[in-house]
N, C-alpha and C positions, 0 to 999 in steps of 0.2 A: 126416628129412633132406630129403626130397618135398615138407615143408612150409614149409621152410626156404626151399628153392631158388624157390618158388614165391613165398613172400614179399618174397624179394632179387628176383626179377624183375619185381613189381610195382609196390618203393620203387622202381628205377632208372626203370619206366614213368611213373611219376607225377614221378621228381624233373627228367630231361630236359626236359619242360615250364617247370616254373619255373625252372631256368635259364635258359633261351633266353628267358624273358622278362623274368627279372631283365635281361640283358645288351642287351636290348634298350631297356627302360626305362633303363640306365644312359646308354648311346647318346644318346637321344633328350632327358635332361636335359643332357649335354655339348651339344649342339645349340643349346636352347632356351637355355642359359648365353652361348654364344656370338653368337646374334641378340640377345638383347639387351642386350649388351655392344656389338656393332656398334653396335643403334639408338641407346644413350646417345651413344657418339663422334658419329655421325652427327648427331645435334643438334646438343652442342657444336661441331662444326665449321661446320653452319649457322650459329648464332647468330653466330659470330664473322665468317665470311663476309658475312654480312647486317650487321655491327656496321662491318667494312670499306668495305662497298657508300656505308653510310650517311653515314660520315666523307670519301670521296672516292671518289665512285662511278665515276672513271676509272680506279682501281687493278685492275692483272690480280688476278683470285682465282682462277687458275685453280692447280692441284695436280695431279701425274702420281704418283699412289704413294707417297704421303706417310706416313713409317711411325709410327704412334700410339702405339707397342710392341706386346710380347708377341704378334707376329707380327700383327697389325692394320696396315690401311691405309688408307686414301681416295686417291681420286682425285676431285676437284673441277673441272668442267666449266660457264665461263662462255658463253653464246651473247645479243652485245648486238643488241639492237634498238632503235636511237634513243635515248629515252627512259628504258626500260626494258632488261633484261639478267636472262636466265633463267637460275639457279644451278642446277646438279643437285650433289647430294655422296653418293656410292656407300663405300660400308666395307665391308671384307672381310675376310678373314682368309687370310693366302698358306700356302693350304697346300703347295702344290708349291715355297715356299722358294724361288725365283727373284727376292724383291724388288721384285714386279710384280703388280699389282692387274689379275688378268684375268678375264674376263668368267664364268665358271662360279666363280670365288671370291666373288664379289658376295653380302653376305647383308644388305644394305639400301642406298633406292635413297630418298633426299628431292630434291623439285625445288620451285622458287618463284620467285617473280618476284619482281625490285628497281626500284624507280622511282628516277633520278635525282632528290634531292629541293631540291637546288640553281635545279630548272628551273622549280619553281613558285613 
């Protein structure tokens, strides 16, 4: 029975580890699913930004919380400079549910520059 009890306290020593790491690893693959879910959106929203810029580079791009689905969003931030006009486009996933891409949600961050191309 001594041997028994001895055994059963050993599996449980041994199996507490690999749970906590199974659950971790699970964790950590929902993560990595989610960045780069951001980062594809995050392009396509570039590209098209950029595809905008390029057809009528006077057009606002700018976006406050633009919802992608499946709880995703961007926020697209233009800053012009003459000529050129520097595009950032941020995606995030709103975890706190408010419909507001804020600043600790952010899980990709592209920035670039657009040339007027009308002026050359």
């Amino acid at each position: 029975m001594i041997e028994l009890l001895v055994a059963a306290a050993l599996l449980v020593v041994c199996a507490v580890p690999i749970v906590e790491a199974t659950t971790h690893a699970i964790g950590l693959a929902f993560e990595i699913e989610n960045r780069t879910r951001a980062t594809l959106l995050a392009q396509q929203e570039m590209e098209a930004a950029m595809g905008i810029a390029a057809e009528d580079f006077t057009q606002n791009l700018t976006k406050d919380s633009h919802d992608l689905g499946d709880g995703f969003l961007v926020k697209i931030i233009q800053n012009p400079g003459g000529l050129t006009k520097t595009v950032t486009v941020k995606v995030g996933h709103d975890t706190n549910g408010n419909a507001s891409l804020d600043a600790g949600e952010v899980l990709v961050t592209f920035k670039t520059c657009v040339a007027d191309m009308t002026a050359y």
